[in-house]
C-alpha positions in Angstrom: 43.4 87.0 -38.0 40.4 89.5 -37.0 37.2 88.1 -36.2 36.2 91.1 -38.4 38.4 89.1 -41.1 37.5 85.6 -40.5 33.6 87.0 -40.8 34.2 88.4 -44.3 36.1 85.2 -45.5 33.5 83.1 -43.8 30.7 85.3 -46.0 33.4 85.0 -49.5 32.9 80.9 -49.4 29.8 80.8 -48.1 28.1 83.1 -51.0 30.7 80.5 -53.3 28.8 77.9 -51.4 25.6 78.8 -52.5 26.1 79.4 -56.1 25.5 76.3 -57.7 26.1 77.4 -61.1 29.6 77.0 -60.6 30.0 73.3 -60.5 26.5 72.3 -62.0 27.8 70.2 -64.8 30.6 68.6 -62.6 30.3 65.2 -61.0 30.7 65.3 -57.0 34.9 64.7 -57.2 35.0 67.4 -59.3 32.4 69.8 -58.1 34.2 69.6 -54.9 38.1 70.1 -55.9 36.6 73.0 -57.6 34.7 74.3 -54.8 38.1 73.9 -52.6 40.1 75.9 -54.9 37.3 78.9 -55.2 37.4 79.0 -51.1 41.4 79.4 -51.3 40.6 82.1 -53.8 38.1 83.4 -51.2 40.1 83.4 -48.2 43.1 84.6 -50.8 41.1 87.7 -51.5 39.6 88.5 -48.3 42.9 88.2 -46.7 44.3 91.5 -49.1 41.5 93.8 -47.4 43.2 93.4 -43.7 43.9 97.0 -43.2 41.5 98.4 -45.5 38.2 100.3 -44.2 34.6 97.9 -44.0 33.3 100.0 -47.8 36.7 99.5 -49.6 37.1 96.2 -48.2 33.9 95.2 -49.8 34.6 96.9 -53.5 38.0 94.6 -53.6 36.1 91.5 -52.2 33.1 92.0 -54.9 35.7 92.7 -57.9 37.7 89.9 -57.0 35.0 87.5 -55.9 33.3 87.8 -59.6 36.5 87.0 -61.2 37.0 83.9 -59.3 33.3 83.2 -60.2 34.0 84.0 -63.7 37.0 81.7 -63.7 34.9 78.8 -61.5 32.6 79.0 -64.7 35.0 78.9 -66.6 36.2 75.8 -65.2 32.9 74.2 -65.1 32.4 74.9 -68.8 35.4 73.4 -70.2 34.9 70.0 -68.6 31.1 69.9 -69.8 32.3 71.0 -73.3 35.4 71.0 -74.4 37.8 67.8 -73.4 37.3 65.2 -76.5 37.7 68.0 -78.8 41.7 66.9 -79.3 43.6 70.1 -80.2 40.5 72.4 -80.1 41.3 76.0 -80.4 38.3 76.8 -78.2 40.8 75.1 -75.3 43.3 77.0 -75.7 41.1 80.2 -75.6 39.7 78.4 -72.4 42.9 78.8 -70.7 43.9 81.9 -71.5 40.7 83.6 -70.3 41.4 81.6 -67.0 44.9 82.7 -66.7 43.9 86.0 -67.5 41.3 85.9 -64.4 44.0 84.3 -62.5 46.0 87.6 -63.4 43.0 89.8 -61.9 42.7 87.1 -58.5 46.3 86.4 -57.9 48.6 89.2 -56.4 52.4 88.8 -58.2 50.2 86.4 -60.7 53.1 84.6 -63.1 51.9 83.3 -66.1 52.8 79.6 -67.1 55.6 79.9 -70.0 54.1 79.2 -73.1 55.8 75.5 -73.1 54.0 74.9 -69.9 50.4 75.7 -71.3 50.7 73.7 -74.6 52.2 70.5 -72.3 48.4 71.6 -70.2 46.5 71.4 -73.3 47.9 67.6 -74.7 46.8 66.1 -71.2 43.6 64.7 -70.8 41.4 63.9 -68.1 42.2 60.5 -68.2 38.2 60.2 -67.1 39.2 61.9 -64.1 37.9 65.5 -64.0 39.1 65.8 -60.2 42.5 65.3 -60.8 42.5 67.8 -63.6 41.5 70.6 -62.2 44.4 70.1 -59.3 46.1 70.3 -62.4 44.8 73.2 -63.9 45.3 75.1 -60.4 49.0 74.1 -60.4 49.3 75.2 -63.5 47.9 78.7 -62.5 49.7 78.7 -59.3 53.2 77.9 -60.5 53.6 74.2 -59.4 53.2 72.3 -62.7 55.3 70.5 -63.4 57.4 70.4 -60.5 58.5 67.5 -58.7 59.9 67.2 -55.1 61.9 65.7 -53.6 
C-alpha cells in the first residue's frame, strides 16, 4: 500500500470518526461495531482509487464516503426506532435502502435472496444491538447464514 493510500484511508475513518451523528442513539457496544464496519467501508473505498489521479480519487472517495454515511444513519435510525415494531413495514423499507447503499459501496454487491432478508427481518436484537448489526453486515456482505466448519 502507498503512503499516498494509507493517508487517504487514514483521512476516510478519521472524518467517520468525527461524525457523531452516526452512532448518537447507539449505546457504546453498538456505536462501536458500527463504527468498525464504516472504517472497513472506508478503507474498502479508498482502496478502489489506487491507480487513479489525487482529483478523481477524491470524487469516488466523497460519493462513496456519503453513502456509507447514509447507510451508518441508516443503521443508527433503525435501532433507535424501529425494532419492537414486530413486522413493521417501515423495517423492511429500512433494509432495502441499506442494501441499496450497500449496492452503491460494495464493488460486485450481491443482494441477499429474498428468503434471506425476510429470515433478517423476524430476528430480533435479543437486547443486543451489537450483535445485530454483525448481523446485518453479514447479511450485506454475503455471510448470513453460513456456517463453517
Amino acid at each position: 500500500m502507498t503512503d499516498a493510500l494509507t493517508v487517504r484511508i487514514n483521512q476516510a475513518v478519521e472524518s467517520l470518526l468525527d461524525d457523531e451523528t452516526l452512532t448518537s442513539e447507539l449505546d457504546d457496544a453498538a456505536a462501536d461495531t458500527l463504527i468498525k464496519w464504516g472504517s472497513a467501508l472506508a478503507e474498502l473505498i479508498v482502496s478502489q482509487t489506487s491507480s487513479m489521479d489525487e482529483p478523481t480519487a477524491d470524487s469516488f472517495t466523497l460519493l462513496r464516503l456519503g453513502n456509507a454515511r447514509r447507510l451508518m444513519r441508516q443503521v443508527n435510525h433503525w435501532i433507535s426506532n424501529l425494532e419492537g415494531k414486530i413486522n413493521s413495514p417501515d423495517k423492511a423499507s429500512a433494509l432495502e435502502e441499506i442494501l441499496y447503499l450497500a449496492e452503491l459501496i460494495y464493488p460486485n454487491f450481491q443482494p441477499p435472496s429474498r428468503e434471506q432478508q425476510q429470515a433478517f427481518l423476524r430476528e430480533s436484537f435479543s437486547n443486543n444491538p451489537s450483535e445485530w448489526i454483525i448481523k446485518l453486515r453479514s447479511l450485506v456482505e454475503g455471510t448470513y447464514g453460513k456456517t463453517y466448519c
